[in-house]
Each structure stands twice: as C-alpha cells, then as structure tokens.
Backbone as numpy.savetxt, mean C-alpha at the origin, in Angstrom:
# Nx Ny Nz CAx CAy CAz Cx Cy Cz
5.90 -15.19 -1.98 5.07 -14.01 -1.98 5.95 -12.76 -1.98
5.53 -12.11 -2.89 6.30 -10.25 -2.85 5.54 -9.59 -3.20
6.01 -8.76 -2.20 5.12 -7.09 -2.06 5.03 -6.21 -3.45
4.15 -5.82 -3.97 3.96 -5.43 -5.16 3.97 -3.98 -4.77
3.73 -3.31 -3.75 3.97 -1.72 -3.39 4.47 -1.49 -2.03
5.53 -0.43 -1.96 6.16 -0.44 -0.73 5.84 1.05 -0.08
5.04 0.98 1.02 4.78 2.17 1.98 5.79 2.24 2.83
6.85 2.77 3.00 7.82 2.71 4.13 7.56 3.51 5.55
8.24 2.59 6.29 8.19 3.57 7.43 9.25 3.24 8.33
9.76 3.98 9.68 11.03 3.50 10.40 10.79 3.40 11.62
11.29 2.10 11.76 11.72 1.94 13.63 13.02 2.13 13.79
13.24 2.09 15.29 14.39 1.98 16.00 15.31 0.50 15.70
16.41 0.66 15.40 17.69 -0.98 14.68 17.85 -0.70 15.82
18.01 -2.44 16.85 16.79 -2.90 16.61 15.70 -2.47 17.30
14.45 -3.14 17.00 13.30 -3.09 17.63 13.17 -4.51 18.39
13.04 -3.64 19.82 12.86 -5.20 20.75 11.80 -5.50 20.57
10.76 -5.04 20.31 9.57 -5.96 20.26 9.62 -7.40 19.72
9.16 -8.47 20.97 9.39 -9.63 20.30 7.88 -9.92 19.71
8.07 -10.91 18.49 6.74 -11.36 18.54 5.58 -12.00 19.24
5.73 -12.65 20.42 5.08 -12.77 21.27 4.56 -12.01 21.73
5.02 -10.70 21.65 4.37 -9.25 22.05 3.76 -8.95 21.23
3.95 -8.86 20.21 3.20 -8.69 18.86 2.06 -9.08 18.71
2.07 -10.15 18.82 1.03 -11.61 18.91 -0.49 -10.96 19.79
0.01 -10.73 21.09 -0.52 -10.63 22.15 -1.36 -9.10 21.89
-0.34 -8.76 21.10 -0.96 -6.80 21.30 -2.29 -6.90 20.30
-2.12 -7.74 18.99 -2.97 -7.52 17.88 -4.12 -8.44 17.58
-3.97 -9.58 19.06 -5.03 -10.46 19.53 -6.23 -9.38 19.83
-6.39 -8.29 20.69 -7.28 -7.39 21.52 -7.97 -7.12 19.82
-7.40 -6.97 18.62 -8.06 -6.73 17.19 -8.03 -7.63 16.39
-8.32 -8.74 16.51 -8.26 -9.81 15.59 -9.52 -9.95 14.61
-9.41 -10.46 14.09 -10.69 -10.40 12.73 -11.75 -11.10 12.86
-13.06 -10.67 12.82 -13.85 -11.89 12.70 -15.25 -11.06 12.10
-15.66 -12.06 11.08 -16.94 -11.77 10.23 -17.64 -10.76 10.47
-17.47 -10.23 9.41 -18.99 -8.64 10.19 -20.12 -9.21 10.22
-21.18 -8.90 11.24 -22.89 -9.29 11.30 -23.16 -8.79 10.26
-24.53 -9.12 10.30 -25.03 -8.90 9.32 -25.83 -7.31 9.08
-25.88 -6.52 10.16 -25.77 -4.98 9.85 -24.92 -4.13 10.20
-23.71 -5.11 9.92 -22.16 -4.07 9.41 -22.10 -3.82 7.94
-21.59 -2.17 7.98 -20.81 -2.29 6.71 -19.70 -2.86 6.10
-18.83 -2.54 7.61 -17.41 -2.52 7.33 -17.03 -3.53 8.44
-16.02 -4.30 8.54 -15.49 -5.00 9.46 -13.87 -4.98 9.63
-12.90 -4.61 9.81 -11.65 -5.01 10.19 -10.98 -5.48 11.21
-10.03 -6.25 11.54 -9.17 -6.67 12.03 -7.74 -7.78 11.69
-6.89 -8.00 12.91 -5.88 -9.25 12.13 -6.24 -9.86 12.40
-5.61 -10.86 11.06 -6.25 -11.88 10.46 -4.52 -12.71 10.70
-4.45 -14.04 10.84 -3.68 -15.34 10.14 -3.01 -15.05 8.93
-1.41 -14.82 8.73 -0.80 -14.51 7.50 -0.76 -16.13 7.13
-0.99 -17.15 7.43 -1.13 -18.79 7.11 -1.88 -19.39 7.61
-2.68 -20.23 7.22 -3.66 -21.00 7.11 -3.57 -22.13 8.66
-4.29 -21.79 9.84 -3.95 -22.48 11.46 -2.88 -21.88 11.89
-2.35 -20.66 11.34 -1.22 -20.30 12.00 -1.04 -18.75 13.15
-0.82 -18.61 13.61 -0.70 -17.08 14.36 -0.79 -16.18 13.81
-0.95 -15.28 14.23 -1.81 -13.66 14.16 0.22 -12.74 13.26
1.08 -13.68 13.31 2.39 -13.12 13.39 3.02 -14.04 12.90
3.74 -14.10 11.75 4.46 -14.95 10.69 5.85 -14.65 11.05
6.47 -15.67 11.41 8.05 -15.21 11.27 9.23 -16.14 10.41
9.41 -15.47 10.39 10.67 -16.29 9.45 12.08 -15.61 9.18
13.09 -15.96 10.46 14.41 -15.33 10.03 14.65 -14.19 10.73
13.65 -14.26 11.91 13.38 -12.67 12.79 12.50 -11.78 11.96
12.46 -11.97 10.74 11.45 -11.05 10.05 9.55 -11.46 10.13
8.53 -10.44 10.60 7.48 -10.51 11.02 7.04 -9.72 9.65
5.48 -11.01 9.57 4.80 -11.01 8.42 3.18 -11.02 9.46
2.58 -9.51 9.32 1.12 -9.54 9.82 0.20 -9.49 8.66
-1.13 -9.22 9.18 -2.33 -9.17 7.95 -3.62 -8.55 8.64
-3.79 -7.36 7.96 -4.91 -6.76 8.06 -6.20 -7.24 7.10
-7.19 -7.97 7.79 -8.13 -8.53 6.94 -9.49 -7.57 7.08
-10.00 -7.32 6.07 -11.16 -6.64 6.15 -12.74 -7.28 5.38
-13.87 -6.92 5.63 -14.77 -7.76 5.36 -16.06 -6.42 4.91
-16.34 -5.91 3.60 -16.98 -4.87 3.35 -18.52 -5.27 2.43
-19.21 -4.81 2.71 -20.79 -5.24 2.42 -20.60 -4.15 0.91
-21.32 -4.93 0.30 -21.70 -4.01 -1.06 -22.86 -3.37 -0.99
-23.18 -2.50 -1.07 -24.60 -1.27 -0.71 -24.28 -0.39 -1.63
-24.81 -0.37 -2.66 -24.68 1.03 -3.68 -25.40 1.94 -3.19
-25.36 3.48 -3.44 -26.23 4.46 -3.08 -27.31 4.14 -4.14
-27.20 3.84 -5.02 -27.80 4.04 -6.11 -29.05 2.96 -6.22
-28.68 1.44 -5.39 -29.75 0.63 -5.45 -30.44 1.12 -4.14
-30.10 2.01 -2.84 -30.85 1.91 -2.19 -32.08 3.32 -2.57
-31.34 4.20 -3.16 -32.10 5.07 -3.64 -33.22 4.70 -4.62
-33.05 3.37 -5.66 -34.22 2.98 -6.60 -35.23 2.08 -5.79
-35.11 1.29 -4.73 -35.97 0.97 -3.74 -36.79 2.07 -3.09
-36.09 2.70 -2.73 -36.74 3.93 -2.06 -37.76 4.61 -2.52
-37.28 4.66 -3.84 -37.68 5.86 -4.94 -39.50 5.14 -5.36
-39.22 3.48 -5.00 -40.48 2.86 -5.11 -41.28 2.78 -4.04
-40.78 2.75 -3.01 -41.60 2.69 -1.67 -41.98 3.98 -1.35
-41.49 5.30 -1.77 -41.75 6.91 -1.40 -42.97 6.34 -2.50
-43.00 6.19 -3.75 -44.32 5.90 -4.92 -45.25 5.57 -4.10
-45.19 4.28 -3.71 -46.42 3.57 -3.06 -46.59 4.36 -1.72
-45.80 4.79 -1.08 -46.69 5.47 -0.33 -47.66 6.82 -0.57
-47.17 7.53 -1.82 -47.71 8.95 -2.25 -49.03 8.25 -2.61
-49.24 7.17 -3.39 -50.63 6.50 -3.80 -51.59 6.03 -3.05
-50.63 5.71 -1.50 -51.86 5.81 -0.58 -52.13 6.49 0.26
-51.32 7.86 0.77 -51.78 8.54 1.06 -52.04 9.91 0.36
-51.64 9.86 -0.62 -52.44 10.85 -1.92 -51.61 12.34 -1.61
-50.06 12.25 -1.46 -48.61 12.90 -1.03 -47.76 12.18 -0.94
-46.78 12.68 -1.96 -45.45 12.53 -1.65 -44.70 12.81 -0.45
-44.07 12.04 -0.15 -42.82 12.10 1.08 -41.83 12.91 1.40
-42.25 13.69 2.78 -40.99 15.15 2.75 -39.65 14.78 2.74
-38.76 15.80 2.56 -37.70 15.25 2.61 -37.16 14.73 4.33
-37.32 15.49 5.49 -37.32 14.67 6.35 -37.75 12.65 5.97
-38.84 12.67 5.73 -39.44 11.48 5.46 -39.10 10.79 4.43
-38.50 11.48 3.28 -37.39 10.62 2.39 -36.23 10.22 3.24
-35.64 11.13 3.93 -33.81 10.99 4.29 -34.39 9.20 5.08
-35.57 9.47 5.93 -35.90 8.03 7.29 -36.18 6.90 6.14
-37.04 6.95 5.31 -37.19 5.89 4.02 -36.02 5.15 3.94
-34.68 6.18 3.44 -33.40 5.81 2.65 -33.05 4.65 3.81
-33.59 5.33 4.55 -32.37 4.67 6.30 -32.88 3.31 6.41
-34.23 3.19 6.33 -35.01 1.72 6.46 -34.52 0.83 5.38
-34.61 1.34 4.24 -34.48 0.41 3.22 -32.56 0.09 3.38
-31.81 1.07 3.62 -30.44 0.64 3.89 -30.28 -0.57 4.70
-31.33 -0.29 6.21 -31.02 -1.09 7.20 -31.78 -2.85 6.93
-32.65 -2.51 5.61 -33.23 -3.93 5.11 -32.12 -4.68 4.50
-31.62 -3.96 2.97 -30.90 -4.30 2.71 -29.97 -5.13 2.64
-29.36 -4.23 4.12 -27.78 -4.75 4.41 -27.43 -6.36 4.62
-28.17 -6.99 5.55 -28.14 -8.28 5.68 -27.94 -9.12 4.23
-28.34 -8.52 3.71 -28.52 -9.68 2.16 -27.57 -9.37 0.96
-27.03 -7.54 1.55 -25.61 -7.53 0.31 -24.79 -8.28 0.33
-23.86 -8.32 -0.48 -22.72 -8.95 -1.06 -21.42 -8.97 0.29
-20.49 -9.43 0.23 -19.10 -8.60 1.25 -18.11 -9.23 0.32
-17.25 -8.51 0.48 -15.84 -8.77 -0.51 -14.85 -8.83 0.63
-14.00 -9.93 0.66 -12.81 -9.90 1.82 -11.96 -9.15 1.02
-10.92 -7.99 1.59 -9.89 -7.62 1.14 -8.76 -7.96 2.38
-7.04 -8.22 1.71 -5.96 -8.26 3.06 -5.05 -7.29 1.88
-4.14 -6.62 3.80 -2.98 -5.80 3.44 -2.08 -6.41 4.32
-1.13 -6.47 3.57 0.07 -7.26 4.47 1.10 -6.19 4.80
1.91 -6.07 5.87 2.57 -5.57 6.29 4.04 -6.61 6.85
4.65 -6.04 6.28 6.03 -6.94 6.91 7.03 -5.82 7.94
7.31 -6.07 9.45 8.58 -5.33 10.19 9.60 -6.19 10.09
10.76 -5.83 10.26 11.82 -5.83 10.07 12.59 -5.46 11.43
12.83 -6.14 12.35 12.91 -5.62 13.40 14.58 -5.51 13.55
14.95 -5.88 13.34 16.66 -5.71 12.87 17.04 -5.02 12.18
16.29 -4.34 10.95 17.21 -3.09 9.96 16.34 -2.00 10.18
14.77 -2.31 11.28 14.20 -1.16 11.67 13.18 -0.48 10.76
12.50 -1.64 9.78 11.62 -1.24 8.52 10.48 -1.71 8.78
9.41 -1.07 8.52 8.12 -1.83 8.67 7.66 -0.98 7.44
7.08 -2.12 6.56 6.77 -1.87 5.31 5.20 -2.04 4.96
4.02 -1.57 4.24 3.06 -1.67 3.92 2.79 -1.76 2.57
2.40 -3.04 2.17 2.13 -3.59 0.74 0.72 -2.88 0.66
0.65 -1.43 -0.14 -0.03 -1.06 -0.23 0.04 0.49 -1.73
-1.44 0.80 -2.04 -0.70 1.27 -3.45 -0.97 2.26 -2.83
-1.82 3.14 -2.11 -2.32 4.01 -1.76 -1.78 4.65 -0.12
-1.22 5.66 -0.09 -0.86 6.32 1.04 -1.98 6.27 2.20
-3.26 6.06 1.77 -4.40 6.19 2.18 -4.73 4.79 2.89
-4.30 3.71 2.42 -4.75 2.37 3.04 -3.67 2.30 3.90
-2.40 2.46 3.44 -1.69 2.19 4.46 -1.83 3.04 5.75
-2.47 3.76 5.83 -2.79 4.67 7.09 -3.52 4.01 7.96
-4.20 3.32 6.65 -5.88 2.16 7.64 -5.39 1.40 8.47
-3.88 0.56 7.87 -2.97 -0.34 8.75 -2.23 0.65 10.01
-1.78 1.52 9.62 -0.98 2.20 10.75 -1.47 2.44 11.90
-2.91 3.18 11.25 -3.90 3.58 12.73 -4.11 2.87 13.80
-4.86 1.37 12.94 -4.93 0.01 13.86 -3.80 -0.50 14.41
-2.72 -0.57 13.42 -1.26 -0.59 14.86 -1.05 -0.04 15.99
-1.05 1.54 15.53 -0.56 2.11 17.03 -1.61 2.15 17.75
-2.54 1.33 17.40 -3.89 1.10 18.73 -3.59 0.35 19.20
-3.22 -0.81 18.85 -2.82 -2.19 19.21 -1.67 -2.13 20.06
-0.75 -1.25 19.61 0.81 -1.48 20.10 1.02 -0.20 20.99
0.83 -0.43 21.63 0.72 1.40 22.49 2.27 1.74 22.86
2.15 2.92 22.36 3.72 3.92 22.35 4.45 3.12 21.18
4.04 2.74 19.94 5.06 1.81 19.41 5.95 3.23 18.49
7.13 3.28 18.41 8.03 4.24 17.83 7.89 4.33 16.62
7.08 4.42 15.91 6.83 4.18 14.46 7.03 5.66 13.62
7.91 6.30 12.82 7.82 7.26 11.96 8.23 7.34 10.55
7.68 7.71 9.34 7.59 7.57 8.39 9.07 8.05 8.29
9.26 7.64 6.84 10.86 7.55 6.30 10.99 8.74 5.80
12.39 9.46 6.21 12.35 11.05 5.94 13.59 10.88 4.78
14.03 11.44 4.09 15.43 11.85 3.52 15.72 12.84 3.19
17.45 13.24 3.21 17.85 14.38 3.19 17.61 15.44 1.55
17.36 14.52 0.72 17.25 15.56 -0.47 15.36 15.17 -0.87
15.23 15.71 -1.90 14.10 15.71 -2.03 13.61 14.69 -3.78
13.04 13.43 -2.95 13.03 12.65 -4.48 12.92 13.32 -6.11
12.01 14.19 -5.93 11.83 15.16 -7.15 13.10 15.55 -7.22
13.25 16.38 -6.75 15.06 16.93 -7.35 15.89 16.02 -8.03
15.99 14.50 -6.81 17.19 13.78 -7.33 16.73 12.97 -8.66
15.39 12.60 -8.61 15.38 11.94 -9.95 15.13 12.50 -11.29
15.08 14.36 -11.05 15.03 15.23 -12.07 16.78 15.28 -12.58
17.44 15.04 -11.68 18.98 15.31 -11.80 19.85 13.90 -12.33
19.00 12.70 -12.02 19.43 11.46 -12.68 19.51 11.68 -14.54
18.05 12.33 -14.69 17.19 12.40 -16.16 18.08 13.70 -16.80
18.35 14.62 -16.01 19.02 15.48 -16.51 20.64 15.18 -16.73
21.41 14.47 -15.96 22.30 13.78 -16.27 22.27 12.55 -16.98
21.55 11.82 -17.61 21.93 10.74 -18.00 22.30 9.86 -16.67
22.46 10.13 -15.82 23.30 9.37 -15.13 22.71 8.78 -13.84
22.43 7.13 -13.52 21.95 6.77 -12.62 22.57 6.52 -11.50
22.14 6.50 -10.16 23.48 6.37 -8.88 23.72 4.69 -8.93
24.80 4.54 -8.17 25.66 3.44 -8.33 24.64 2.34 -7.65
24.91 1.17 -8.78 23.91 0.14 -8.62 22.00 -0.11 -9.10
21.85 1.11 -9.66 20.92 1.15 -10.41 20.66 1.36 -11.55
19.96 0.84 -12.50 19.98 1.87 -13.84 18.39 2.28 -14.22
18.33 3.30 -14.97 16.88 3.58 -15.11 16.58 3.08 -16.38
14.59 2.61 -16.10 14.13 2.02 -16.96 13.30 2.83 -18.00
12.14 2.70 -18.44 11.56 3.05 -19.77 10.17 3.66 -19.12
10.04 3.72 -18.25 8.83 4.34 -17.73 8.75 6.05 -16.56
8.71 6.53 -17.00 8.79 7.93 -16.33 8.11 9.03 -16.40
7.68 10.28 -15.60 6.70 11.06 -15.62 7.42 12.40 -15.16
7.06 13.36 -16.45 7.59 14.84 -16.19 6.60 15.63 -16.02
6.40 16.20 -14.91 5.26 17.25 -14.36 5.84 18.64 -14.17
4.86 19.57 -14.80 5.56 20.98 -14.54 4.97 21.36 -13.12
5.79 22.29 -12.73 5.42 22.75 -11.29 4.53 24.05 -11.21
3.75 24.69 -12.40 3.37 25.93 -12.49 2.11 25.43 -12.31
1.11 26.91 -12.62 -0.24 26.33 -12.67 -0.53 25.44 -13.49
-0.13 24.91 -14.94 -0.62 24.33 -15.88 -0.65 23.25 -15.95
0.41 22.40 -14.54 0.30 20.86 -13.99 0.45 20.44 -15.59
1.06 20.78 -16.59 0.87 20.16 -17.71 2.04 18.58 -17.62
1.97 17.49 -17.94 2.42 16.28 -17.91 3.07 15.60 -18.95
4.22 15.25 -19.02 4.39 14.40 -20.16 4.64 12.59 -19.90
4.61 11.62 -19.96 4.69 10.74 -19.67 5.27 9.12 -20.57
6.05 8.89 -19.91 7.14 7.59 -20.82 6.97 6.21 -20.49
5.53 5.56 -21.33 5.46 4.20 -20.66 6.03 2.92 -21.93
7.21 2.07 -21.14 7.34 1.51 -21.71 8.44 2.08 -23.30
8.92 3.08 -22.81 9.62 4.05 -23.67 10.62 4.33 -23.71
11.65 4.51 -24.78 13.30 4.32 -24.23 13.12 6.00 -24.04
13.93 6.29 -22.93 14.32 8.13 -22.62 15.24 8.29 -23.75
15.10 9.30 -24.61 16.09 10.46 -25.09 16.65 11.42 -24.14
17.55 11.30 -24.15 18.17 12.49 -22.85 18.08 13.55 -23.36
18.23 14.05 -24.48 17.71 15.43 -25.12 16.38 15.74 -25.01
15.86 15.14 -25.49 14.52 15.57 -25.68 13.63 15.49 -24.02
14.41 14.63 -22.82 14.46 14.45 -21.65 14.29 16.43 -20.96
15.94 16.27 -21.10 16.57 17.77 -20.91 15.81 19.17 -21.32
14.96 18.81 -22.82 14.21 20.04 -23.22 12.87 20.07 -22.00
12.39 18.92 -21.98 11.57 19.35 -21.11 11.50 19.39 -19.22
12.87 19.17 -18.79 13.28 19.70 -17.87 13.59 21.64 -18.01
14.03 21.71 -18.95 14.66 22.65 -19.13 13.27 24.20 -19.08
11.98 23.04 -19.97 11.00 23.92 -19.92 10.02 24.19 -18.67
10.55 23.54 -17.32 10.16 23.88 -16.05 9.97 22.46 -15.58
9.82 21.57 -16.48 9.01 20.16 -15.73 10.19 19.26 -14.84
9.66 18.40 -13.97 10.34 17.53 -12.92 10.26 16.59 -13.11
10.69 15.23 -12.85 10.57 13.76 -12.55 9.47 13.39 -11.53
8.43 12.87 -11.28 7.79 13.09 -10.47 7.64 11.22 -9.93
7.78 10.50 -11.62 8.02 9.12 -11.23 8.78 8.25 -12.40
9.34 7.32 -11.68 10.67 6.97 -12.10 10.95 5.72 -12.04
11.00 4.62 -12.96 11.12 3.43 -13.10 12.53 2.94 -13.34
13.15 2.06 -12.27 14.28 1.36 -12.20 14.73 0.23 -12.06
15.93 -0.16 -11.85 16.13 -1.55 -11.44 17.30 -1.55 -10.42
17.25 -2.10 -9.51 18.86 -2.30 -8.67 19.14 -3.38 -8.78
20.74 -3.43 -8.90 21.25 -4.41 -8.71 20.97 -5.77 -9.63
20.37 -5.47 -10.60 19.48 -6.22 -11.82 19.08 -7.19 -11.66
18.81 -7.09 -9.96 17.63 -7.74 -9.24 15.74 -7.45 -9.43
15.68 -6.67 -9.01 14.48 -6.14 -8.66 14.08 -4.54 -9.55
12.91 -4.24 -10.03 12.45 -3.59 -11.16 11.09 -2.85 -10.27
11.56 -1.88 -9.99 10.60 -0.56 -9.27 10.07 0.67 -9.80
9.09 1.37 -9.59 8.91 2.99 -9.75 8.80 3.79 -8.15
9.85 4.43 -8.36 9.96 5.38 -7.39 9.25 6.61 -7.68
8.62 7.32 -6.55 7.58 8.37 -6.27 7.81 9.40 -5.83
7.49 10.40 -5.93 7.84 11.93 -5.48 7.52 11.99 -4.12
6.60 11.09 -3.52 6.37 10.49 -2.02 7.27 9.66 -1.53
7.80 9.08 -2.06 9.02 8.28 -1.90 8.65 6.57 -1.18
7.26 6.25 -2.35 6.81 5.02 -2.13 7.43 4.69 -3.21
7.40 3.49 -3.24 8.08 2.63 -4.38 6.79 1.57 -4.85
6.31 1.49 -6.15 5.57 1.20 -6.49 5.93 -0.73 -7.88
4.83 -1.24 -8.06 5.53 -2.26 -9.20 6.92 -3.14 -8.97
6.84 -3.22 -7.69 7.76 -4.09 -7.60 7.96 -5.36 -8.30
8.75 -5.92 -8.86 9.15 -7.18 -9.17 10.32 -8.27 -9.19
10.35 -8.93 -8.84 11.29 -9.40 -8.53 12.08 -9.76 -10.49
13.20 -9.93 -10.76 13.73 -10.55 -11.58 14.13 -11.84 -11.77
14.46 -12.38 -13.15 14.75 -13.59 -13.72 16.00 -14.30 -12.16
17.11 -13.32 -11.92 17.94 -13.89 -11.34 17.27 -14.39 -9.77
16.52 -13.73 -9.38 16.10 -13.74 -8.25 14.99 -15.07 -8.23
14.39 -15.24 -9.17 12.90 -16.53 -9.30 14.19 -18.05 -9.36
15.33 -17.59 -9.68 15.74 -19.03 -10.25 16.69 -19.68 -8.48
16.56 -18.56 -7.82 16.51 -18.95 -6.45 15.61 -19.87 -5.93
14.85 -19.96 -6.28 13.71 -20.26 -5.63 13.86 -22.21 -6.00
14.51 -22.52 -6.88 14.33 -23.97 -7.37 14.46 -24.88 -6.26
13.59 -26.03 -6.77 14.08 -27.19 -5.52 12.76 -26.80 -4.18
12.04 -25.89 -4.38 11.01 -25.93 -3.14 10.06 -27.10 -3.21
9.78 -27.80 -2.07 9.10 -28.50 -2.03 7.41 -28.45 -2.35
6.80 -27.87 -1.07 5.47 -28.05 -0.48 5.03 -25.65 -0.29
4.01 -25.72 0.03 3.17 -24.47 -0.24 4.00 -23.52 1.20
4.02 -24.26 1.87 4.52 -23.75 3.38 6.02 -23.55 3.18
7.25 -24.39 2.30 8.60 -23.85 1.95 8.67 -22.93 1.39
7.92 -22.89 0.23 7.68 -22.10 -1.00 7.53 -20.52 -0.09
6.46 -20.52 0.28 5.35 -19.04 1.07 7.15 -18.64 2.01
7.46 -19.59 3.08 8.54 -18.61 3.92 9.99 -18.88 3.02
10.19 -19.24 1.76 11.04 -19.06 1.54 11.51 -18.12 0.45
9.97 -17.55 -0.49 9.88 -16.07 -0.81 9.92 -15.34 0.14
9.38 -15.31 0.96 9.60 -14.29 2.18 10.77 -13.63 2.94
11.29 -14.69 2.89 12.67 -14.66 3.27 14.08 -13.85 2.47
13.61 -14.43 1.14 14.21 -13.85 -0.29 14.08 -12.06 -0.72
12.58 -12.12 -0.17 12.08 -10.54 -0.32 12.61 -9.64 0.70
12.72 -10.57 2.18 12.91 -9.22 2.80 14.26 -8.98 3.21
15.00 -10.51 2.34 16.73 -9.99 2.46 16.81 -8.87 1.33
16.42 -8.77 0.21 16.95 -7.88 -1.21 16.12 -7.27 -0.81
14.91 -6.70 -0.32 14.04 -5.25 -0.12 14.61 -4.35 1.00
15.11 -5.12 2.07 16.02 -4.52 3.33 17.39 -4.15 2.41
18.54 -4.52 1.81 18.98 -4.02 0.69 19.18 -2.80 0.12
17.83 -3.12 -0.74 17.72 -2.08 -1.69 16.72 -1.09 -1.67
16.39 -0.91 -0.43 15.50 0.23 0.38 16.71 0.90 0.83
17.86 0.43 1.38 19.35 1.18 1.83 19.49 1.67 1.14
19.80 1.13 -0.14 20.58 1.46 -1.12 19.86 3.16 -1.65
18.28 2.86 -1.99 17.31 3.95 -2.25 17.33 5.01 -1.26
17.93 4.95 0.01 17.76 5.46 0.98 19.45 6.81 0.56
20.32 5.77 0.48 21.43 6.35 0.19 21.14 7.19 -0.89
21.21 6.57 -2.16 20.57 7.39 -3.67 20.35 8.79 -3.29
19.26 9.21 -2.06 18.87 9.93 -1.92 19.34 11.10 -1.07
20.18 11.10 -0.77 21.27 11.71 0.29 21.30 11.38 1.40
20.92 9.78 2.01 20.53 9.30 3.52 19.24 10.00 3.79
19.77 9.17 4.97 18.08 9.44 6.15 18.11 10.82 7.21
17.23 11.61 6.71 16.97 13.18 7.30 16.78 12.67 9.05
17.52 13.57 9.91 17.60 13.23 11.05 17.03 14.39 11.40
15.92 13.39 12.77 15.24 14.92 13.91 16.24 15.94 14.40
C-alpha cells in the first residue's frame, strides 16, 4: 500500500509516544455504524482486518480514520416535499407558509434518512515516530484537518505542527524552471503550472509536456510563478509538489515494485509495502525538505 497524497506535518525526533498509548487514546473514538438518523458518522477504524486500532511495522504506525455518510440530496428531499406541501394545499384549500415549508423539509428529511444510501470512506495516516513525520494520505488540506482535529482530541497535548520551510515553494520551484536546473537528486518532470500573481490569475499549464526553458523563462519573465511541479527523486518515486507544500500523485517506480518480489500471502505483501514506503517517503520528504532551504525554526 502507498500513499497517493502527502499532507505533512511535524513531531518531535523522537516521539515517545508508544503505541500502546496510541491504541488506548483512539479507543475513546473508535468507529462504529451510524444509526439510522445519522448523517455522518466517524471514528478509528482497524488498518487490518481483526487487527488493532494501530498498525505497526518497524516502529512505524499505520492508523485509519473510517467514516460512514448517508446520501440525502437536497434536491430529493425538496421533490417529496414539494408533493406533500401539494397535497396538503388541496386539502386545506392553501398553500404552506414558509415557516410550514422549512418544518415539511425537516419531516420528510427525518423520514428519509433511515432508508438512504451510506458510502464508507477511510483516510489513512501514517507517524513516524523516529524521523518525527506524521503524514495524511489525503488530497485536500481540508480532510486532512478532519483527521487532525480528531487526533488532538484523542491525544491530548499531542505536539503536532505543520511543516514550515525556510524559503518559499513558489519561489524555489519558479527558480528550478527558470534555471533549467533541478536540486541534487531530483529531476523535473512534464507536468507543471505557471500562475500569474496579478489580478488576472491568468494560468498556463504543462500536462504531460516536455518544458522548453525558453518559452518556460518568457513566461516567468511575464510575471507568472511555478505554483505546481512534477518530479522524481532519486528515480525512485514520481511526485507533484505544491505551492502548499503538499506533495501530490505519488508513485512509486519500476525500481522500487521489483522490491517487492518473492511476497508471499496479503498480510507480507500489506506490511511489507509499508515498510518500503515509509523508508523512501521518510527519505525523500528530507531530501524535499532540504531542496527547500530546511526546516523554518520557531
């Protein structure tokens, strides 16, 4: 298993928290089925099948935020409605105020709900309690918050702060594109995004596209930035780096899958990607870290 988007964030090298603590803290939120007039349900969930709330493998901790969400369109409860406000105007010979619409909507929601749909969604989160990383497989700055929140509920006082650095990703990967030149151990790929910084937000964008460094340069030159930036380190692993400084599209490479030969059974396989990912992502999160002029200190 590998993380397809990386939310970073930093602990203290190391972090004593053992997993048993872990375990124990994220038991008080553990997951279980929403009733049937929930919308929403979350908690942790089992990263393996009979196994603990806390996956380890190698000192490295593998959790799971499981969530359980009812399908309710506005739109179907409003066309129910829209029939029951009918039948009632026909028998009492008036339409329904809006007070008496908004209570309608509410009944027919609260009928509903029992009988919608639910979609399970999981976000996995891997810490790193030795290089001090706790990472969120997540595409959106926004979900990973959903995980964070429920952590530091769970984990009270846990030292958790997002990953700072000393230069500013925009700059440095405007200055890669403007140099030709990638930092040591990476090279850049075919996918990239130049955004101007004025009002006109005007965009140019390179998918799947070899860069011209000229024609790169003209439109640096005409105000625009790097805003995202597709690479490879170590001609391992194949990323887009973000003006947020998430790393997005992860993939692992040819050299890296042919590691993997000789696994037996579902349970070698599962902790022995795991293992693989969070030696080369601990790595080459350094490495990205460096790229960038190090880690901005309080």
């Amino acid at each position: 298993m590998w993380f397809k988007n990386l939310q970073i964030y930093r602990l203290p090298a190391p972090w004593a928290y053992t997993p048993e603590q872990l375990e124990a803290a994220l038991a008080t939120q553990a997951f279980t089925p929403a009733s049937s007039n929930e919308l929403l349900r979350q908690g942790w969930d089992t990263p393996r099948p009979n196994g603990g709330l806390v996956h380890v493998v190698n000192k490295q901790m593998l959790i799971l935020l499981g969530a359980e969400k009812k399908l309710l369109p506005n739109s179907v409860i409003n066309q129910v409605a829209k029939a029951r406000a009918a039948e009632m105007e026909e028998a009492q010979g008036f339409a329904p105020g809006k007070k008496a619409m908004k209570e309608l909507k509410e009944r027919v929601a609260d009928e509903l709900l029992p009988r919608a749909f639910s979609i399970r969604s999981n976000v996995w989160t891997w810490i790193d309690p030795v290089n001090g990383w706790l990472v969120v497989d997540a595409a959106s700055p926004a979900k990973a918050d959903e995980v964070i929140k429920l952590l530091l509920k769970a984990v009270d006082r846990m030292p958790l702060e997002s990953l700072r650095v000393q230069r500013s990703p925009v700059g440095v990967m405007t200055e890669w594109l403007q140099t030709d030149e990638a930092p040591a151990g990476f090279t850049v790929d075919m996918d990239t995004e130049l955004r101007a910084t004025g009002e006109s937000k005007a965009a140019v964008r390179y998918v799947k596209h070899s860069l011209d460094p000229e024609e790169v340069r003209r439109h640096i030159a005409n105000g625009k930035q790097c805003t995202r930036l597709a690479m490879t380190w170590d001609s391992k692993i194949s990323f887009v780096l973000t003006e947020s400084l998430a790393i997005k599209g992860v993939k692992p490479l040819d050299v890296l899958d042919e590691k993997d030969a000789g696994v037996r059974n579902d349970d070698e396989r599962f902790d022995g990607d795991f293992m693989l990912m969070t030696g080369e992502l601990a790595k080459m999160m350094a490495d990205v870290v460096e790229a960038l002029g190090g880690e901005a200190k309080a």
